[in-house]
TILOFI-48270 format. One record per residue (C-alpha): residue number from 1; x, y negated, z negated. Coordinates in nm, 2 decimals. Each point is the difference from the previous one (the first is absolute). Layout:
! TILOFI-48270
R, NUM, X, Y, Z
...
***
This chain:
! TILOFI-48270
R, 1, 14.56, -1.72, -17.27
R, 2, 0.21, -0.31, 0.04
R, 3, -0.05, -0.19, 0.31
R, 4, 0.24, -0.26, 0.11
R, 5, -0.17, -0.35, 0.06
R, 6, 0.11, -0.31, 0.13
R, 7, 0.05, -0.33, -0.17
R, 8, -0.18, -0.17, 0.23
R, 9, -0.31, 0.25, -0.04
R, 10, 0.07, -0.05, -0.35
R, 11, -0.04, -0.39, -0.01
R, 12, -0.34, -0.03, 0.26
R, 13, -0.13, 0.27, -0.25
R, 14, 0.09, -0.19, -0.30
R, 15, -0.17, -0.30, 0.22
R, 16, -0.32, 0.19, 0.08
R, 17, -0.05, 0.10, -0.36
R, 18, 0.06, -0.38, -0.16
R, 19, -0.26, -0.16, 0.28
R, 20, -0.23, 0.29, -0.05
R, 21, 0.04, -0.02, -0.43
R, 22, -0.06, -0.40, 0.05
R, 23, -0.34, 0.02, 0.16
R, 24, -0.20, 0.02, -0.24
R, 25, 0.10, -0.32, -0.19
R, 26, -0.23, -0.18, 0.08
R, 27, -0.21, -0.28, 0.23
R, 28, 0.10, -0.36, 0.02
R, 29, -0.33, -0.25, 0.19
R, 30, 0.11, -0.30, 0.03
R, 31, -0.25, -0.21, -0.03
R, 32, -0.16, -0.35, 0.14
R, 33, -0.22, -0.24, -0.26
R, 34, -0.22, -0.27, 0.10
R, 35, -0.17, -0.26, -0.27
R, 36, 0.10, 0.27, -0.29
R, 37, -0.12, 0.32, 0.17
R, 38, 0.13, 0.26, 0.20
R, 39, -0.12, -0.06, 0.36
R, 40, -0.20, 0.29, 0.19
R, 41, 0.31, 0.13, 0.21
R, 42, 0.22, 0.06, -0.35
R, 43, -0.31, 0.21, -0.12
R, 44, 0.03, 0.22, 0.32
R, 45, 0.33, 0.03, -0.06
R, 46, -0.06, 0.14, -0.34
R, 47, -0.23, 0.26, 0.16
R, 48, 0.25, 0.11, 0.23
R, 49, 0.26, 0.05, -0.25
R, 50, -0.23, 0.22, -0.16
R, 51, 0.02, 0.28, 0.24
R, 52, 0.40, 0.02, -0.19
R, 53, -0.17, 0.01, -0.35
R, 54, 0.06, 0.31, -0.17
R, 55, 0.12, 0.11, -0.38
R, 56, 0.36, -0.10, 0.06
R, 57, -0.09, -0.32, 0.25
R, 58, -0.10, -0.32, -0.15
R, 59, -0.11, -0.32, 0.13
R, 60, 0.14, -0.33, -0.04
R, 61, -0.08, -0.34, 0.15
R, 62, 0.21, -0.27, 0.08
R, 63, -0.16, -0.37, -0.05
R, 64, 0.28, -0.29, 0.01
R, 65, -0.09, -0.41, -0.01
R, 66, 0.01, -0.28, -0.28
R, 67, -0.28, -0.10, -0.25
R, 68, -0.31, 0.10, -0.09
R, 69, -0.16, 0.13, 0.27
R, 70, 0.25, 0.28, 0.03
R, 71, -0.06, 0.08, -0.33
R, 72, -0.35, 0.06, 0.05
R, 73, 0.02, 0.13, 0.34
R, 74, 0.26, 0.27, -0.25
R, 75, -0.28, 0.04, -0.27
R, 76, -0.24, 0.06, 0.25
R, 77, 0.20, 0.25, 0.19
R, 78, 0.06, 0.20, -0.31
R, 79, -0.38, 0.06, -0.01
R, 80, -0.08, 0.03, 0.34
R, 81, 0.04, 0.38, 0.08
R, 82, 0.09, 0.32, -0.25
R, 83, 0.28, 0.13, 0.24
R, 84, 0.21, -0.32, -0.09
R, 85, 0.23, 0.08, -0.27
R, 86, 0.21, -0.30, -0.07
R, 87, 0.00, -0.38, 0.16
R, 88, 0.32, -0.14, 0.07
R, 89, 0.02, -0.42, -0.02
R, 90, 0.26, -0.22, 0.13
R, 91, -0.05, -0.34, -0.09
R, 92, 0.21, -0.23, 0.12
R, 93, 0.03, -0.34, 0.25
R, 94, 0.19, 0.19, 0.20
R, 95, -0.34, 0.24, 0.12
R, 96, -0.23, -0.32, 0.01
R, 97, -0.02, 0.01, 0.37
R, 98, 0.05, 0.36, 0.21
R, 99, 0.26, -0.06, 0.16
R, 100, 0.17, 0.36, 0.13
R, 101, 0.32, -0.08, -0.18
R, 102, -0.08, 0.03, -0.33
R, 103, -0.27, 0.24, -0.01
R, 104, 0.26, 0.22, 0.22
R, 105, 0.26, -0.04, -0.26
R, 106, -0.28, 0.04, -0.29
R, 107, -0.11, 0.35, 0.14
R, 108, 0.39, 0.09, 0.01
R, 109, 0.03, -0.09, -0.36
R, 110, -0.31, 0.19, -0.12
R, 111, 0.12, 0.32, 0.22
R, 112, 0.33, 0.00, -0.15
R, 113, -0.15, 0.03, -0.31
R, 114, -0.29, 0.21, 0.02
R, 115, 0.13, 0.27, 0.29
R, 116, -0.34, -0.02, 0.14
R, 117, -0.09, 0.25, 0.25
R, 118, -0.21, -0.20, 0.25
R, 119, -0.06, -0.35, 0.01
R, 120, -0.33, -0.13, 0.17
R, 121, -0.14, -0.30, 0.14
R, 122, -0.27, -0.14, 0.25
R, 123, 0.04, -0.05, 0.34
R, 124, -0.09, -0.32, -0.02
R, 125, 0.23, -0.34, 0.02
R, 126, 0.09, 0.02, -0.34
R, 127, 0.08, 0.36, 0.02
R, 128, 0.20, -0.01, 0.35
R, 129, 0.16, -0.28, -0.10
R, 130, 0.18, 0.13, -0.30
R, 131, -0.01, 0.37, 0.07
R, 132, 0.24, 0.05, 0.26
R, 133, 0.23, -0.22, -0.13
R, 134, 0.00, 0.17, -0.33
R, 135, 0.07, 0.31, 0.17
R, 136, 0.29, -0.11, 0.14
R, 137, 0.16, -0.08, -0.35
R, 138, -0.06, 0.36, -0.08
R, 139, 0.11, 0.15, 0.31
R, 140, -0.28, 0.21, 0.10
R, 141, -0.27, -0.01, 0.34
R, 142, -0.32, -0.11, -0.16
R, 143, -0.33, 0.15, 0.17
R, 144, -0.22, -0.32, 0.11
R, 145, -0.38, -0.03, 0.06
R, 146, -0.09, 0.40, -0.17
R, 147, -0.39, 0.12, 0.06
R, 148, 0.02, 0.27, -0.16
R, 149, 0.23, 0.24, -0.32
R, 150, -0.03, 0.35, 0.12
R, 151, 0.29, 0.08, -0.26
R, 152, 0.27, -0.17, -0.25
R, 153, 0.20, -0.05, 0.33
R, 154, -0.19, 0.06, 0.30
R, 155, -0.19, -0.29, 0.15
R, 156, -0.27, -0.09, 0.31
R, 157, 0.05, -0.33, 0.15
R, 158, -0.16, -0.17, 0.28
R, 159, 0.24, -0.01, 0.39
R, 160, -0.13, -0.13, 0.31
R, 161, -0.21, -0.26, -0.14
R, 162, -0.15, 0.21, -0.21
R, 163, -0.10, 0.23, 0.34
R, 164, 0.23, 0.32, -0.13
R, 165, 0.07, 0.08, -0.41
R, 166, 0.36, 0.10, -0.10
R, 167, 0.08, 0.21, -0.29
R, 168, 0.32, -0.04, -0.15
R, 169, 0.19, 0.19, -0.28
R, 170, 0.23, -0.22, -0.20
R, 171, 0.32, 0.16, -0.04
R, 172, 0.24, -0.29, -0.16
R, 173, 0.10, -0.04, -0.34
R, 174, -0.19, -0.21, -0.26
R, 175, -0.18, -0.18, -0.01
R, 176, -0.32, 0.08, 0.29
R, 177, -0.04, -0.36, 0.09
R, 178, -0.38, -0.06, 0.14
R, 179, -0.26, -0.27, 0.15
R, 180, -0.30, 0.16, -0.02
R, 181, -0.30, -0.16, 0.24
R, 182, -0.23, -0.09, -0.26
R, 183, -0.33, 0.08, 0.20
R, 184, 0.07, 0.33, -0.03
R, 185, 0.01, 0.05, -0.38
R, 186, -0.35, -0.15, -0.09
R, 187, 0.01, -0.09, -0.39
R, 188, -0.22, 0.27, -0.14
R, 189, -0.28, -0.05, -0.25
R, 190, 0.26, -0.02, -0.32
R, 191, -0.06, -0.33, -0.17
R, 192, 0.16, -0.15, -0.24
R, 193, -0.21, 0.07, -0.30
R, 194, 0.13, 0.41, 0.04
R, 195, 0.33, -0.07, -0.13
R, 196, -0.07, -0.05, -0.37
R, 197, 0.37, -0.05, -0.04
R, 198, 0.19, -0.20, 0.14
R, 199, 0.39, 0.04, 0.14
R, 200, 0.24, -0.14, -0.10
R, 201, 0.15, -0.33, 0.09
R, 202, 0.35, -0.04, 0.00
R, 203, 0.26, -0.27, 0.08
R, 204, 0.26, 0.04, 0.29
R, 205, 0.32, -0.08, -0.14
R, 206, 0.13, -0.26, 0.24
R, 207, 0.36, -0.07, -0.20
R, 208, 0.19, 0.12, 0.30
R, 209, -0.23, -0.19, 0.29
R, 210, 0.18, -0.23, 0.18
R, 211, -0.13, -0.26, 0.27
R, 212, 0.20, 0.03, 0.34
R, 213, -0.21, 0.02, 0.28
R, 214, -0.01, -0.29, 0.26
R, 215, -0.38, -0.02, 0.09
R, 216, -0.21, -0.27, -0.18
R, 217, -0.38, -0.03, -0.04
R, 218, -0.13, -0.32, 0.20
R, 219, -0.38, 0.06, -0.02
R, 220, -0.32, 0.25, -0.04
R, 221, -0.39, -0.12, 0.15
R, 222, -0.28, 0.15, -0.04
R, 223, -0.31, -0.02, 0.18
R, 224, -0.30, -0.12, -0.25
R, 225, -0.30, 0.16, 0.07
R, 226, -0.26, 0.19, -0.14
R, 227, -0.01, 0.31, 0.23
R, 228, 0.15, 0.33, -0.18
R, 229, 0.36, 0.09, 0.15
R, 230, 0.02, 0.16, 0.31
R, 231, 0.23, 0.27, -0.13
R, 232, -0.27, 0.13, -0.26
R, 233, -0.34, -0.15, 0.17
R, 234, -0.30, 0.25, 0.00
R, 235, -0.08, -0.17, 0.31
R, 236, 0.23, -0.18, 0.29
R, 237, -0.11, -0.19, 0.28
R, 238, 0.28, -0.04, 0.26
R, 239, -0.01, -0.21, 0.34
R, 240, 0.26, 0.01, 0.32
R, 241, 0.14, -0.21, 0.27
R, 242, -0.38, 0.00, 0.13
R, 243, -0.08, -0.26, -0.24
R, 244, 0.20, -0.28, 0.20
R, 245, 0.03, -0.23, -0.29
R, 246, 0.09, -0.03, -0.34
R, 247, -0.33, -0.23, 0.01
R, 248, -0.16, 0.28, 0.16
R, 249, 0.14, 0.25, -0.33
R, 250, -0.19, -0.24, -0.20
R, 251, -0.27, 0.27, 0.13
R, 252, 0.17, 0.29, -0.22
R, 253, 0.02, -0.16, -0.27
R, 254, -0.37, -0.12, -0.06
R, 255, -0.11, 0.37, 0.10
R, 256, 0.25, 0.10, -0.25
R, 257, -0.12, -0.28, -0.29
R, 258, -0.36, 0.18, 0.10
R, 259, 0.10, 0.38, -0.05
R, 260, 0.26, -0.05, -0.32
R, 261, 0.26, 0.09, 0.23
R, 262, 0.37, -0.07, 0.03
R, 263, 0.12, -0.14, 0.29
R, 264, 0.26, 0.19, 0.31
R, 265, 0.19, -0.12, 0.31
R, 266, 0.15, 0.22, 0.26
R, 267, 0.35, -0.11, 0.05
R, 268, -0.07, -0.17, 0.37
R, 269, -0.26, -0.22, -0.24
R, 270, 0.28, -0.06, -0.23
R, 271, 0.29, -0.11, 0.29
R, 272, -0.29, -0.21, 0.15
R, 273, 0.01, -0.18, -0.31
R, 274, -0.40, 0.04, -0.10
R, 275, 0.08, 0.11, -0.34
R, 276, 0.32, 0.06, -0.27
R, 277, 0.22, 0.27, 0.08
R, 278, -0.10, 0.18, -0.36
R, 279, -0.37, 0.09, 0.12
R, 280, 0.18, 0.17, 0.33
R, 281, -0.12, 0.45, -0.03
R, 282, 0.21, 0.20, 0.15
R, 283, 0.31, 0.18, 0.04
R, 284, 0.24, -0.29, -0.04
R, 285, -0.30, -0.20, -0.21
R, 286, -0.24, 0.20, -0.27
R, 287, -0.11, 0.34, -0.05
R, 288, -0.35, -0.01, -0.12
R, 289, -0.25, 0.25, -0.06
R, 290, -0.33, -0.16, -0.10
R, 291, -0.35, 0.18, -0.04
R, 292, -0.14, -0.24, 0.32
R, 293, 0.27, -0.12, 0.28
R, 294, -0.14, -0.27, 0.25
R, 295, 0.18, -0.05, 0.30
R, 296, -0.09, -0.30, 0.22
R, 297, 0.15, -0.07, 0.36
R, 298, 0.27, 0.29, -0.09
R, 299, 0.17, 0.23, 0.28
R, 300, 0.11, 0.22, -0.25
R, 301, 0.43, 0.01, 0.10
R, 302, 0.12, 0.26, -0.18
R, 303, 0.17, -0.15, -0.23
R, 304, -0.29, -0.22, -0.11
R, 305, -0.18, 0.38, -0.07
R, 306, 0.27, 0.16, -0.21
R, 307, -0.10, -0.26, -0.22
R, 308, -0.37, 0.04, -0.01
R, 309, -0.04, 0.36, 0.10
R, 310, -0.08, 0.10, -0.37
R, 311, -0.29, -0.16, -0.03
R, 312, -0.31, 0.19, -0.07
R, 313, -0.25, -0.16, 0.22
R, 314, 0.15, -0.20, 0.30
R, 315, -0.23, -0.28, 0.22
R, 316, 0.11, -0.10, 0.31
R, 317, -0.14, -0.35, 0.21
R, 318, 0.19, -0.02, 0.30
R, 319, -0.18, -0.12, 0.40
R, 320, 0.28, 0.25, 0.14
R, 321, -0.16, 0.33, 0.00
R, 322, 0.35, 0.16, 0.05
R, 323, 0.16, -0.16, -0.30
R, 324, 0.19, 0.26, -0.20
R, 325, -0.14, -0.08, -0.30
R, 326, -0.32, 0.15, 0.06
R, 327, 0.20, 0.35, -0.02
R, 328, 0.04, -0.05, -0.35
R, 329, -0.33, -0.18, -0.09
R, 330, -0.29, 0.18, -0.15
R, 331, -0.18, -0.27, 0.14
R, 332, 0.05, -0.18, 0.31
R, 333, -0.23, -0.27, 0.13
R, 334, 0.07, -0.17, 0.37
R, 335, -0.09, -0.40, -0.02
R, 336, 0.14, -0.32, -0.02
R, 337, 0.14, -0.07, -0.37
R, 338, -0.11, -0.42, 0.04
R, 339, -0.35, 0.14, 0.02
R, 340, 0.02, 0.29, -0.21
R, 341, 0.18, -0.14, -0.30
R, 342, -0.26, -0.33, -0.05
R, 343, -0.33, 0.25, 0.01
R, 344, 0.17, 0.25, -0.29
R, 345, 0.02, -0.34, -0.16
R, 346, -0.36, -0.11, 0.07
R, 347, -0.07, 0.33, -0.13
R, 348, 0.17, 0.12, -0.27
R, 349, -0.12, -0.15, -0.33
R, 350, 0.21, -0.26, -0.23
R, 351, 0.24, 0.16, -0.20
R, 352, -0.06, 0.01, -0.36
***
């Protein structure tokens, strides 16, 4: 029997059916290289964009920069997992720095093309930075800081410094734009030797990029050291205000030389000006997850534990009984860090 309907049902049905029918396009990572690799976050991305994978959902990464060390950061990435199914390169001048500009306008380009279904990247700098701004030039509400894929749009995230977990369910038209927090998708055991073929590699066609953005890149340091990054250490040993001194940090950093560990600051440490803003953990700083997490002279602010709060075994030294970090420690020991710290060091053996 015929039943009269509505244009307007008519059209948000039409609507429904087209985002629904585009879903299953596929995965775009976009994806961070450093000294021809792909660093440890862009791997976690890839493992969260498998929990899209299925027989009509492919994966493709984006890599964009100038020379030769994109292009074996690119060969590399074709080999490094067997859920990648194609490895999208932009080389050009224009990508030899990230600025949010043109990587924003890139991942517009490569959208329009490949009518990707969700687009992912880290929640770190590099993926804040361009993420949102990318989001914008496709019109849609991206999803930041993600801990967890429960379904193709349904999503747990971290509120309340980390104290209360939202679930969201992503309603918008494509593409699901993501950051994904890359503690919490652990690279899994795959190596690089499984994939005994690799993807493809494939030019983006830049014919149509033009350069009109207004920001400029003035300058990028680095801090030269030995210690494995903070974001990916097995190991972090972090110190507070408690410390008094950035002569005083020096501390930290020898116990850290002695255990192979990287190096953390709690963001009162960082404004005091003992040490560079990039070691700073926490919610406005790093989210780290090591195996062993040190805290020295630490109160544990809230915001300092939603970025530590995953680790798996948690030491506290603190001479304030009350300090809320010892909530969260595993182990809490009550002392005085300037005596505390130099006996681990008489103590603990040279690293080798």
């Amino acid at each position: 029997m015929f039943k009269p309907t509505s244009l307007a049902y008519l059209i948000a049905h039409s609507r429904r059916r087209s985002i629904a029918s585009c879903r299953h396009l596929g995965t775009l990572v976009i994806a961070e290289h450093e000294g021809g690799s792909l660093t440890a976050s862009s791997l976690s991305s890839i493992e969260a964009a498998g929990k899209f994978l299925s027989k009509d959902n492919s994966l493709s990464l984006l890599l964009a920069g100038v020379g030769p060390t994109l292009q074996e950061a690119a060969a590399k990435a074709a080999s490094c997992h067997p859920s990648v199914s194609q490895v999208l390169v932009a080389d050009s001048d224009k990508f030899k720095n990230p600025l949010a500009e043109p990587w924003a306008k890139l991942v517009h380009l490569v959208q329009q093309k490949g009518e990707y279904s969700h687009i992912i990247a880290a929640s770190n700098s590099f993926g804040k930075n361009i993420l949102p701004r990318a989001a914008a030039l496709l019109d849609v509400s991206p999803i930041t800081d993600v801990i967890d894929i429960s379904e193709s749009n349904t999503f747990v995230r971290p509120i309340y410094a980390g104290n209360a977990l939202s679930t969201i369910r992503y309603t918008g038209s494509d593409p699901c734009m993501l950051t994904i927090r890359s503690t919490s998708f652990p690279v899994g055991s795959t190596s690089a030797d499984s994939k005994t073929n690799p993807a493809p590699i494939h030019q983006v066609d830049l014919s149509t990029f033009t350069e009109d953005w207004n920001s400029r890149h003035v300058k990028q340091t680095t801090q030269d050291s030995e210690r494995p990054d903070l974001g990916s250490a097995r190991v972090v040993i972090t110190g507070g205000r408690a410390l008094k001194s950035a002569e005083n940090f020096k501390l930290i950093e020898k116990l850290a030389e002695k255990l192979g560990a990287a190096v953390g600051a709690t963001r009162a440490a960082v404004d005091a000006g003992y040490v560079p803003n990039d070691l700073q953990v926490g919610q406005t700083g790093k989210i780290v997850a090591p195996e062993l997490y040190m805290a020295f002279g630490v109160s544990g602010a809230i915001q300092h534990i939603a970025g530590m709060r995953d680790s798996k075994v948690i030491v506290a030294v603190n001479k304030d009984a009350d300090a809320p970090i010892f909530q969260v420690a595993d182990y809490g020991l009550v002392g005085d860090l300037f005596e505390i710290i130099p006996e681990l060091l008489e103590k603990l053996p040279e690293k080798k």
